[in-house]
C-alpha positions as CSV (number, residue, x, y, z in Angstrom):
1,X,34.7,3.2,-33.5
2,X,37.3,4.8,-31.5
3,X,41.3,4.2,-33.0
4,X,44.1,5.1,-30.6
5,X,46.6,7.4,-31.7
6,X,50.0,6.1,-32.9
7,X,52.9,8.1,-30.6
8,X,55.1,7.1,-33.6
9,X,53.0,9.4,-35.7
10,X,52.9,12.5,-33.5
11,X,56.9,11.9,-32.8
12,X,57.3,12.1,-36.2
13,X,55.3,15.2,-36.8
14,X,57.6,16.6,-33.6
15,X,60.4,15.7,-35.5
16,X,59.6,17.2,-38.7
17,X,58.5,20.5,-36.6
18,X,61.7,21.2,-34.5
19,X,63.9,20.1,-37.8
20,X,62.2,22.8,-40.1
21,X,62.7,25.0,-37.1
22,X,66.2,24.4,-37.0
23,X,66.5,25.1,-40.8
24,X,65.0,28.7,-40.5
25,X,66.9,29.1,-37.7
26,X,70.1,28.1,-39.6
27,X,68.6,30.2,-42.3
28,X,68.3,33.7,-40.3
29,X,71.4,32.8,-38.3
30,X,69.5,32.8,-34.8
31,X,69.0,29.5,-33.9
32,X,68.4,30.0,-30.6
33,X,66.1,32.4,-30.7
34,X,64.5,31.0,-33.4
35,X,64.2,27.5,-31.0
36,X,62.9,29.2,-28.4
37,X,60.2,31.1,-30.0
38,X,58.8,27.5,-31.7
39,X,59.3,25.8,-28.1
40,X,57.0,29.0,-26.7
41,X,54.6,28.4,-29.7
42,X,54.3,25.0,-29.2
43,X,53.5,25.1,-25.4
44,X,51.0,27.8,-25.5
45,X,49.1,25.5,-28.0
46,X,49.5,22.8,-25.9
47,X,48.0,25.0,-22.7
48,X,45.3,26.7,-25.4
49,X,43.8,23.0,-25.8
50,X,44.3,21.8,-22.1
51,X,42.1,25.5,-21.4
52,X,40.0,24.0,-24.1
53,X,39.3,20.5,-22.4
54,X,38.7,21.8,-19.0
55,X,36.2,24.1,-20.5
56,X,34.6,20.7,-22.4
57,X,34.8,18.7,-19.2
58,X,33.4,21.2,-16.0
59,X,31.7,24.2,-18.2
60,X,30.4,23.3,-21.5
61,X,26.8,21.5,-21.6
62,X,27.8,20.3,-25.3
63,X,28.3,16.1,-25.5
64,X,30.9,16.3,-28.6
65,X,34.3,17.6,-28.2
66,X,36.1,21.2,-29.4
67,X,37.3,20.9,-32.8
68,X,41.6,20.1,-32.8
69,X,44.5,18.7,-35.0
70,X,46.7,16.1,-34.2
71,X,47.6,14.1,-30.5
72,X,44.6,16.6,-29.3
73,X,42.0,15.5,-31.6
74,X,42.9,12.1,-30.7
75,X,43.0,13.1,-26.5
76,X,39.5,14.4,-26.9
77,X,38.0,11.4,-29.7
78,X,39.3,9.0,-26.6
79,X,37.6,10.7,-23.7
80,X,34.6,11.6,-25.8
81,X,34.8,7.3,-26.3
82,X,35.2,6.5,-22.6
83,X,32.8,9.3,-21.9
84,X,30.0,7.5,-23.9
85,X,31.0,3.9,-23.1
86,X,30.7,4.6,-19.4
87,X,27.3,5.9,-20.2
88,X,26.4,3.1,-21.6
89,X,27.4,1.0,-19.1
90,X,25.4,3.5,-16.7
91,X,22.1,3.0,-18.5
92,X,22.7,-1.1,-18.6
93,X,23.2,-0.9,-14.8
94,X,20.6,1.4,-13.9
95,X,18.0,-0.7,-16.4
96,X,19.3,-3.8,-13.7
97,X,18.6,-2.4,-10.7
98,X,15.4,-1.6,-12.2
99,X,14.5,-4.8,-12.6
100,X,15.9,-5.5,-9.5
101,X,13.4,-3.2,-7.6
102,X,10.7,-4.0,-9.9
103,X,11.3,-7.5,-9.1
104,X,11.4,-6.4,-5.1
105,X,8.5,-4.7,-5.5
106,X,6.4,-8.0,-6.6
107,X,7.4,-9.9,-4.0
108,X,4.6,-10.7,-1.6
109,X,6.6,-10.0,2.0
110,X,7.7,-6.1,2.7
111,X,11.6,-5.7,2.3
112,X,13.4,-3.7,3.7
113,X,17.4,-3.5,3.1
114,X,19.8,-2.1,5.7
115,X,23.6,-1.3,5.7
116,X,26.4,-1.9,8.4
117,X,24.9,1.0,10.5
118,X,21.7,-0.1,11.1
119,X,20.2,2.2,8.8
120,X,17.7,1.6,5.4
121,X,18.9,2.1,2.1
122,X,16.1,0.6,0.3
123,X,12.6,-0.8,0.6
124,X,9.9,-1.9,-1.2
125,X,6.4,-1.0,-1.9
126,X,4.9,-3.6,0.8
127,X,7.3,-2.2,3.5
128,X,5.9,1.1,3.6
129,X,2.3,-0.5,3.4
130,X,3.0,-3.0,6.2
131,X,5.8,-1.6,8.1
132,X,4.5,2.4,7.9
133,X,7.9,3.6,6.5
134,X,7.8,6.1,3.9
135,X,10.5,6.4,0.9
136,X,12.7,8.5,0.3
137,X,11.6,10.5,3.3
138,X,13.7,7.6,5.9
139,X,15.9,6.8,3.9
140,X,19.5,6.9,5.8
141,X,17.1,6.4,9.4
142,X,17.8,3.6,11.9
143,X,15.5,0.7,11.3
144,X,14.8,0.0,15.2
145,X,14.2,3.9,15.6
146,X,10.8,3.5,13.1
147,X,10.2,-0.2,14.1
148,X,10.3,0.4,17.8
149,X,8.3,-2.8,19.2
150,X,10.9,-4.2,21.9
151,X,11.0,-7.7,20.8
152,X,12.0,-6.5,17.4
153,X,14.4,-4.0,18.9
154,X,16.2,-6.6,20.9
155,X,16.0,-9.3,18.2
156,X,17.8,-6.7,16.0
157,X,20.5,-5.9,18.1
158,X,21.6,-9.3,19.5
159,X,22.8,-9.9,16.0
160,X,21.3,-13.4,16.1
161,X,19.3,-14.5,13.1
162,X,18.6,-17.9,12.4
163,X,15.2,-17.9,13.3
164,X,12.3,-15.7,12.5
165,X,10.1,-13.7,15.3
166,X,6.4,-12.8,15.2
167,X,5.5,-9.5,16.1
168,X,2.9,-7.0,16.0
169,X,2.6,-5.2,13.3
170,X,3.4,-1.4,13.7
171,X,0.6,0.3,11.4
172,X,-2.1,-2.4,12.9
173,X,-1.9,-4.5,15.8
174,X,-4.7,-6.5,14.4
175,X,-2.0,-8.4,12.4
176,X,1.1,-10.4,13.6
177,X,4.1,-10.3,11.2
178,X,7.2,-12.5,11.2
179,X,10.3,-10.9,10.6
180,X,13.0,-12.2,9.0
181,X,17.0,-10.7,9.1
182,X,19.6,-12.4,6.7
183,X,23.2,-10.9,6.3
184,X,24.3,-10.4,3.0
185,X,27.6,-8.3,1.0
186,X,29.6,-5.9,3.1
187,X,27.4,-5.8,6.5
188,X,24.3,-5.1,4.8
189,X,20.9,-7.3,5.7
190,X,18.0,-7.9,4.3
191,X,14.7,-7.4,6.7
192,X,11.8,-9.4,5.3
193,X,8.3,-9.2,7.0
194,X,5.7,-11.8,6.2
195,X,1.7,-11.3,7.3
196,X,1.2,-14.5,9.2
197,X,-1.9,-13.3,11.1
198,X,-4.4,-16.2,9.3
199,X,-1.4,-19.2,10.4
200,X,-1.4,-17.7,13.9
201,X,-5.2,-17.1,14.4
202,X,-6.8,-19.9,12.3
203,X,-7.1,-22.3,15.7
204,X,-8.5,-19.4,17.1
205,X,-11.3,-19.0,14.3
206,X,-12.2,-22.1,14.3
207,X,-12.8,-22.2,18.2
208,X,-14.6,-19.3,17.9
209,X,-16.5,-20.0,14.8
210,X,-18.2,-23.4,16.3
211,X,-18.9,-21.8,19.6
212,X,-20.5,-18.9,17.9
213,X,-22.7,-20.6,16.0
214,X,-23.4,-23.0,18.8
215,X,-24.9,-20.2,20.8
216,X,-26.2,-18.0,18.2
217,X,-28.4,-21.1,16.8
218,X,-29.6,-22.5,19.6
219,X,-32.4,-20.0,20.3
220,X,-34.3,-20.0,16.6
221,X,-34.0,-23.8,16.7
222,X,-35.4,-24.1,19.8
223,X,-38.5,-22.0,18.8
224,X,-38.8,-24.7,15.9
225,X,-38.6,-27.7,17.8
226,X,-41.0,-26.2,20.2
227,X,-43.9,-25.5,17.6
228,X,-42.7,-28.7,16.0
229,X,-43.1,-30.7,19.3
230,X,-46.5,-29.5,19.7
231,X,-48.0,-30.1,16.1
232,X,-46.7,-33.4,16.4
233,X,-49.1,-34.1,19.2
234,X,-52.4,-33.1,17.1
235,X,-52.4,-30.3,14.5
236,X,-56.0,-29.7,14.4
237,X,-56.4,-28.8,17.9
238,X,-55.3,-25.1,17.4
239,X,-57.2,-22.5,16.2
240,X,-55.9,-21.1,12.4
241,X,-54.9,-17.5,14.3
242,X,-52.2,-19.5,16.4
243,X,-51.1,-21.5,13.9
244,X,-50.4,-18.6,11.4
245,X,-48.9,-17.0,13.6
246,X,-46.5,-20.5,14.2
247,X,-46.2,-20.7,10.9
248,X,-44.8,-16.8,10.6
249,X,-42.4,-17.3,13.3
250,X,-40.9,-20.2,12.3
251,X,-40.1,-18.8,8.9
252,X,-38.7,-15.9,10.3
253,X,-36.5,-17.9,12.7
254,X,-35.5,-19.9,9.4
255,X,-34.7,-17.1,7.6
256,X,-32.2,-15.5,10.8
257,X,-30.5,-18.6,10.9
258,X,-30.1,-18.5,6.8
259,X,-28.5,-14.8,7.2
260,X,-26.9,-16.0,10.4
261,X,-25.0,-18.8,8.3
262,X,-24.4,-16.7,4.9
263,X,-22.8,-13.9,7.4
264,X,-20.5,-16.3,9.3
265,X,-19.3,-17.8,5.8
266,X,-18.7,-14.5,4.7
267,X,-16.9,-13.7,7.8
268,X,-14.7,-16.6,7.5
269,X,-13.9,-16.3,4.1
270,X,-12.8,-12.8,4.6
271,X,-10.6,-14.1,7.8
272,X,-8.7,-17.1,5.8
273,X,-8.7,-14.4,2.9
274,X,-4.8,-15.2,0.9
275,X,-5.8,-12.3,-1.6
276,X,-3.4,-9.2,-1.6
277,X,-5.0,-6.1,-1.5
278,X,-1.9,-3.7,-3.3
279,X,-2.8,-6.1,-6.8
280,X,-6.3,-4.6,-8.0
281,X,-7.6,-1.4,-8.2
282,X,-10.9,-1.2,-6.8
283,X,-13.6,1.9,-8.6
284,X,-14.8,2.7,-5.9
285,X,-17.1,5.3,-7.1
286,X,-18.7,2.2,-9.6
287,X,-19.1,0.4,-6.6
288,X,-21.2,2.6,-4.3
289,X,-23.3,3.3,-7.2
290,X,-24.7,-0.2,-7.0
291,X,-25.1,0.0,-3.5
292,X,-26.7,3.0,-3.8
293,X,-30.0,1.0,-5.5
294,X,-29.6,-1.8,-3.3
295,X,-30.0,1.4,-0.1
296,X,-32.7,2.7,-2.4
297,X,-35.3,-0.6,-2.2
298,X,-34.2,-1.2,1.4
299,X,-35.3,2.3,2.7
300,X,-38.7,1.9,1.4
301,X,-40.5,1.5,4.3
302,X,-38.3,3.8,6.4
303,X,-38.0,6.6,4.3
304,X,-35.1,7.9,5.0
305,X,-33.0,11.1,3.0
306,X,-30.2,9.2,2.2
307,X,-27.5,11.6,0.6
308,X,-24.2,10.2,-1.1
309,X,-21.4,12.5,-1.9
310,X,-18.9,10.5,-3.8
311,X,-15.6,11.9,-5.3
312,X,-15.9,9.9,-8.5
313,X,-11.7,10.2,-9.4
314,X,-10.7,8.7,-5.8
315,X,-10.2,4.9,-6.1
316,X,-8.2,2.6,-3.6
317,X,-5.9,-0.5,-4.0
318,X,-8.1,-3.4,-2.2
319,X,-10.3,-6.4,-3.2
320,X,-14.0,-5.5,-4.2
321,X,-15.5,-8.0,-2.4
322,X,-14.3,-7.1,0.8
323,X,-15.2,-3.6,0.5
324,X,-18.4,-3.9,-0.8
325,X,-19.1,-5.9,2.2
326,X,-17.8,-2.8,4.6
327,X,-19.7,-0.4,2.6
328,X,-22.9,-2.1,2.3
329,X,-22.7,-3.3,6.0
330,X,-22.3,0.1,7.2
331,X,-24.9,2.1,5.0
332,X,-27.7,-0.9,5.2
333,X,-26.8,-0.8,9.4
334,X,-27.7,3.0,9.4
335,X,-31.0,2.2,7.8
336,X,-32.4,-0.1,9.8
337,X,-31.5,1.3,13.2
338,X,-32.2,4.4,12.2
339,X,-35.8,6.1,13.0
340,X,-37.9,6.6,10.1
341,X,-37.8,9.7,8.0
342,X,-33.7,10.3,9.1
343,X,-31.6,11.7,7.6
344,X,-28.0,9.4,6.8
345,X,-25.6,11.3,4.8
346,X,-22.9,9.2,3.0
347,X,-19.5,10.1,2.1
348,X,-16.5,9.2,-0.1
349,X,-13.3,11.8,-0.5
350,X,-10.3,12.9,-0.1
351,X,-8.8,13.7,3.4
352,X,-5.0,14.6,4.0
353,X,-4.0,12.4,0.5
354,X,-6.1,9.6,2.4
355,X,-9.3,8.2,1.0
356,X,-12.0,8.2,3.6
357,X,-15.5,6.4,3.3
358,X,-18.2,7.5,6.2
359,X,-21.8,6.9,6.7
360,X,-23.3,9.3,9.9
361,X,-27.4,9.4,10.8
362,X,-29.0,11.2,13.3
363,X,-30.8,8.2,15.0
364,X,-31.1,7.5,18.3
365,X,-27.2,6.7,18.9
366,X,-24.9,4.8,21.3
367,X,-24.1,5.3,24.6
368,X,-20.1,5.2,25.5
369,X,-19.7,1.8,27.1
370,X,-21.0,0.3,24.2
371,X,-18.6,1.5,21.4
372,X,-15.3,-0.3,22.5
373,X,-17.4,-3.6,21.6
374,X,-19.2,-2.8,18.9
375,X,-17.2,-4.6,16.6
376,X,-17.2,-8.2,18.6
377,X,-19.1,-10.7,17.0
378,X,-22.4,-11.4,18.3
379,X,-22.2,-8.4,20.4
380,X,-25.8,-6.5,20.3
381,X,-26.8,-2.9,22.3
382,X,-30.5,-3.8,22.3
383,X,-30.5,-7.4,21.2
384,X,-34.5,-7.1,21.6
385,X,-34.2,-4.8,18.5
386,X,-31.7,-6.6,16.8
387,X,-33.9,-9.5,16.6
388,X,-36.6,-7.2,15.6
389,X,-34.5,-6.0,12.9
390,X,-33.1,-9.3,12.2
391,X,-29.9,-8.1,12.9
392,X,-26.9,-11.0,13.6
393,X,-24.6,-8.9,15.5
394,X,-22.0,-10.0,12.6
395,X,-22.3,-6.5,10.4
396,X,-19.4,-4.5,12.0
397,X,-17.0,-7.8,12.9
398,X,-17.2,-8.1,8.8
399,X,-16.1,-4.5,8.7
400,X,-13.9,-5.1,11.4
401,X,-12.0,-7.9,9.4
402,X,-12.0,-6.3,6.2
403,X,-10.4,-3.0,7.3
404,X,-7.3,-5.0,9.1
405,X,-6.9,-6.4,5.7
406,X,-6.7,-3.2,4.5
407,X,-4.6,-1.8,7.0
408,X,-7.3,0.4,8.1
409,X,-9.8,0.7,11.5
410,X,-13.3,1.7,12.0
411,X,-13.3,4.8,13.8
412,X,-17.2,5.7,15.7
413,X,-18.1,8.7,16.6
414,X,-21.3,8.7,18.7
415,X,-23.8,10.1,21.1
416,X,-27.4,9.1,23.0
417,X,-29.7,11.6,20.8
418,X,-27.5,13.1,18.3
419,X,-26.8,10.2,16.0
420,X,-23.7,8.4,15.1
421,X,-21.0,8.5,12.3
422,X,-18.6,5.4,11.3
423,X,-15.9,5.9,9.6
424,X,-12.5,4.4,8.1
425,X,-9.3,6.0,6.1
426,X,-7.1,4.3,3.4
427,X,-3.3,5.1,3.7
428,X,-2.0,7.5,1.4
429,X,0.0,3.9,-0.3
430,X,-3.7,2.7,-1.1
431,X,-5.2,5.5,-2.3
432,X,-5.5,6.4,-5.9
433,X,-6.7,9.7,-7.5
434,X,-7.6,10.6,-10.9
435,X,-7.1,14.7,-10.8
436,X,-9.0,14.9,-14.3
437,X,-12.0,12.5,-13.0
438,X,-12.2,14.5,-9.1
439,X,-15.8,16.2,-8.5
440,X,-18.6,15.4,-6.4
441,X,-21.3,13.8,-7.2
């Protein structure tokens, strides 16, 4: 505990000092020499411990003070007090505003906060996720000069902001986001972005979903009502070669409109999806593993040499559901419209601190006009052989769905004769790597 000094003490010490002086100078009969020497004395101690303190304060890397006597030992014991009670207040406020941004950080809307000059001093985890910004790298930049859509830019700068705007997102126009501006301290706002993509396209969905199904069902049930139809007239009238083969096609029509139905429920549950994908690390690694098998018994008739060259330390920040979905929709597509005995290489690594996942064959590939649309549900290249193959024309609109979700877009690469490759990257906010766990598998 820290005791100030009493100037009544050191007064009388100054006392005491100048009157012994004034004996010895009474004494040697030189008094004013004698006065002036002790007044010399006493100043160049005085300037020997401010030399010391300014040594303590700029130079010296020790945290106690020099060693002194008197007012100076109490000078230094008081800033050697202040010294450690600011500290303390230093660690108490930087321990709040750590649980300030911690608290930021788990809030489920990017935030973003800006001061009087329109440029960001602080954002959060979600904001460089949903927004693209990266920190510390903009700190200090204009908002509007990285968020550059101009119904943003316009809403920013008319200084209006009781109400909220829905725009497109700047990392993936697949998603609409609302922003939000409130004014707050000395000029400074608060930017708050919310993902409202499911309110604004769940009308749309549903639209989509019944006409969809409308139109995809309406084929395999009217193969069944038209066999049904004609074994209700007399059953025995047809020979047991037609009526197997009946029989066959009617279960395989049952069984499309099963996958049909368990792909559209899957579709929609990815679509109206609430889950957050920055909450849960996905193993990625684990995960193709198991899909690996299921590719295994699938290729059985085909044959094909399926390779899979996994970095088993990369993980990603997603839900497991969702991706297993992309995955396995990708690798299971490249078996079945691949020829038999192919060759489909599969890959999981590390590109520019970016996790990328990529399936590529060398089947018969896609012609140009047909990429663009490739992802649209229902659409089909050779809808003879997708029925052939069973395929729903739902696979890649799954993939579609669940890379938006994940900030991410299917990239294909492909040509008539040389194969295809589909691929997708993680940002480098998503991605997690294990150094001591990287290698190939």
């Amino acid at each position: 505990m820290y005791y100030p000094y009493s100037w009544l003490k050191t007064l009388g010490r100054l006392t005491l000092y100048f009157l012994l002086v004034i004996l010895l100078g009474l004494y040697l009969d030189g008094l004013p020499v004698t006065l002036t020497i002790a007044t010399l004395l006493l100043l160049a101690l005085h300037y020997w411990n401010l030399y010391r303190l300014n040594r303590w304060l700029w130079h010296s890397k020790k945290m106690t003070p020099p060693k002194a006597r008197g007012v100076w030992e109490q000078i230094y014991e008081g800033i050697y007090y202040l010294q450690r009670r600011n500290r303390n207040k230093r660690k108490e406020l930087g321990a709040l505003v750590k649980r300030f941004r911690e608290g930021a950080e788990a809030l489920p809307d990017a935030a973003v906060v800006v001061d009087a000059d329109g440029c960001i001093s602080w954002c959060n985890r979600l904001a460089r996720i949903e927004l693209g910004l990266c920190w510390p790298e903009d700190a200090g930049r204009r908002i509007d000069n990285l968020i550059r859509h101009p119904q943003f830019v316009e809403f920013f700068h008319q200084g209006e902001f009781s109400y909220p705007i829905e725009v497109t997102s700047p990392t993936n126009i697949e998603k609409i986001l609302e922003y939000r501006i409130m004014p707050y301290g000395d000029k400074h706002l608060l930017l708050v972005a919310r993902d409202v993509t499911r309110v604004t396209q769940l009308e749309e969905m549903r639209k989509d979903f019944v006409a969809n199904v409308s139109h995809e069902l309406r084929t395999p049930l009217t193969v069944l009502n038209g066999y049904l139809e004609m074994f209700n007239a007399d059953m025995t009238a047809y020979p047991p070669a037609f009526m197997g083969k009946a029989f066959t096609e009617m279960t395989a029509q049952t069984r499309r409109m099963q996958s049909l139905i368990e792909q559209l429920l899957i579709l929609s549950r990815i679509e109206a999806s609430a889950e957050r994908v920055y909450e849960k690390i996905v193993d990625v690694p684990t995960l193709l593993s198991a899909i690996k098998i299921e590719a295994r018994t699938l290729n059985q008739e085909k044959q094909h040499k399926i390779e899979f060259t996994v970095d088993s330390g990369l993980r990603v920040f997603g839900i497991e559901t969702e991706l297993r979905s992309a995955f396995s929709n990708l690798i299971f597509n490249a078996i079945h419209y691949t020829p038999a005995n192919g060759v489909i290489q599969v890959g999981w690594r590390l590109d520019k601190k970016r996790a990328e996942f990529f399936v590529q064959d060398n089947g018969e590939g896609i012609a140009e006009r047909h990429l663009s649309r490739l992802t649209e549900r229902f659409y089909r290249v050779d809808k003879a052989r997708s029925r052939k193959t069973g395929g729903s024309g739902l696979g890649l609109a799954i993939v579609k769905h669940v890379l938006t979700h994940h900030n991410s877009k299917l990239e294909i690469d492909s040509e008539v004769g040389q194969g295809s490759r589909f691929s997708f990257h993680f940002s480098p906010e998503l991605t997690v790597v294990d150094s001591h766990a990287s290698n190939q598998n």
